[in-house]
C-alpha positions in Angstrom: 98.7 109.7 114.6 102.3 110.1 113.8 104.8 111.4 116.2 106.2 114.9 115.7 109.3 115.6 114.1 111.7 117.3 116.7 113.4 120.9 115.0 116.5 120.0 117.4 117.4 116.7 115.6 117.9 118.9 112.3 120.8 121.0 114.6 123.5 118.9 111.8 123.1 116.8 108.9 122.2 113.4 110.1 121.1 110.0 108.9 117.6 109.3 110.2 117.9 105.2 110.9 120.7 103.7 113.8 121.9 100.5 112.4 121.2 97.6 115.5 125.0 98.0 116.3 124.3 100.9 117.8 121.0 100.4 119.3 122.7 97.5 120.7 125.3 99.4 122.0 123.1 102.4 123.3 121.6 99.8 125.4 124.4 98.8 127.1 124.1 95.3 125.8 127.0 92.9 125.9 125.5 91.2 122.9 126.1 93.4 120.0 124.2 93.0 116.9 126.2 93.2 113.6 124.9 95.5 111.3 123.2 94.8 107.8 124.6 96.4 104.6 121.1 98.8 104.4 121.3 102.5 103.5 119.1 105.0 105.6 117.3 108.4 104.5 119.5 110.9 104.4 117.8 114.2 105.8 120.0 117.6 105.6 119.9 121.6 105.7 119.8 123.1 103.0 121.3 125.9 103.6 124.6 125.5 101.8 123.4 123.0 99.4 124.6 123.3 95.9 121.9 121.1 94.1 124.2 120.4 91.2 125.7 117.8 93.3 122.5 115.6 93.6 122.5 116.4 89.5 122.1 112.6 87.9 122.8 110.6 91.7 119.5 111.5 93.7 116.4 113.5 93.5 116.4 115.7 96.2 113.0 116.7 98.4 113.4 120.2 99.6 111.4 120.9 102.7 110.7 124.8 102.8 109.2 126.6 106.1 109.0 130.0 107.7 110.4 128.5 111.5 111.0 125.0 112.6 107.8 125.3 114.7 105.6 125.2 111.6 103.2 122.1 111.9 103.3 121.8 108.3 106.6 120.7 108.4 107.1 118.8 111.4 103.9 116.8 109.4 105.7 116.4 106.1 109.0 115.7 108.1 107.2 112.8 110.1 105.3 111.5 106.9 109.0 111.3 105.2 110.2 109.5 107.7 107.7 106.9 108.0 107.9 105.2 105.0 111.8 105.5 104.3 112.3 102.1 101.6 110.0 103.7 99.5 111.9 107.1 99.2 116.1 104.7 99.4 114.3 102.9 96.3 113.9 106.4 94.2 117.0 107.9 95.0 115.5 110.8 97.2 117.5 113.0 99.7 116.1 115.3 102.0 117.1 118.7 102.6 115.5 121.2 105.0 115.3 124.9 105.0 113.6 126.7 107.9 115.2 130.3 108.1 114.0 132.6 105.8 116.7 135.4 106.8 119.4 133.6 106.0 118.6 133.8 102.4 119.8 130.1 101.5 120.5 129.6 97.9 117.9 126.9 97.7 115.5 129.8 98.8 116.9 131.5 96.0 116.3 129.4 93.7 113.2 127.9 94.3 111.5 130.8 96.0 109.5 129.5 98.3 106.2 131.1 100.2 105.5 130.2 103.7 105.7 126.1 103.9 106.5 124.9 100.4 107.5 120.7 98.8 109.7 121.2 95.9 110.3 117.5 94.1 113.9 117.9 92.0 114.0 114.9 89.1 117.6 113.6 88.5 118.5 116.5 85.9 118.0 119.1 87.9 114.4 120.4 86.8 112.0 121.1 89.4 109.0 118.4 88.9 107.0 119.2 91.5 105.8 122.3 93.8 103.3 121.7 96.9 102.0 124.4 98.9 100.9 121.2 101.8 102.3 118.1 103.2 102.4 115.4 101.0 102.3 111.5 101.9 105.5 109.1 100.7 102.8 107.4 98.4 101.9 110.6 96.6 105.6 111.3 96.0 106.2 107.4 94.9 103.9 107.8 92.6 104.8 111.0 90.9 108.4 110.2 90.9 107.3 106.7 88.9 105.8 108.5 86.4 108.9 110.7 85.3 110.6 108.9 82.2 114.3 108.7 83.9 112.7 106.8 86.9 110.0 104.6 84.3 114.1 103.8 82.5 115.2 102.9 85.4 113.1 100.3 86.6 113.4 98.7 82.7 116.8 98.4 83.6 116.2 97.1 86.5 114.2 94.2 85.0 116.9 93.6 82.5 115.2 94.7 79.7 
């Protein structure tokens, strides 16, 4: 079973993966390993997020719930999380919503009911809208069907 995503961790916007440096460092080791040129998931509230910003860059995955104590989303949270190469490849970013009263404009926009997946493509169109969890391989292959994503792996390839 996968381990539980913690509520408190989503407190500010964070990047999910420590480089070694700093688990190195955390350790209190002497011996500090340098740190590789990777990128990490990028997981953030959404509750002041102006999606046209993510418009063409990334393809944002909006996690909706009623409280941060919903096992629906501490699920999908821990299912994004494990398989975080797969989502870096395809562009995604994460943003959270749990607080229905503060009446978020992603909530506006997207409406959401209870515990709610919301897939954004590149242009800004919603391409997807799941009522449960869904696994980093059902997302995969979604977002490689949509024609920008098929373009970009052409280009990719050089072709």
């Amino acid at each position: 079973m996968t381990p539980l995503f913690r509520p408190a961790l989503l407190a500010l916007p964070l990047i999910v993966a420590l480089s070694p440096l700093a688990l190195a460092q955390d350790a209190g080791s002497a011996e500090a390993v340098p740190p590789k040129e990777t990128a990490t998931l990028v997981i953030r509230e959404g509750y002041d997020v102006d999606l046209e910003a993510f418009q063409w860059t990334h393809r944002p995955v909006v996690v909706f719930a009623d409280s941060p104590a919903d096992p629906r989303f501490h699920e999908q949270m821990a299912e994004l999380m494990a398989d975080e190469p797969a989502l870096l490849t395809r562009d995604v970013i994460v943003l959270t919503d749990t607080d229905p009263a503060a009446r978020s404009a992603l909530r506006q926009k997207l409406r959401p009911r209870g515990f709610m997946l919301v897939l954004i493509d590149k242009d800004g169109a919603v391409a997807l809208r799941k009522p449960l969890p869904w696994s980093v391989r059902e997302l995969s292959r979604t977002i490689d069907k949509m024609p920008m994503r098929i373009r970009e792996i052409e280009e990719r390839r050089g072709s």
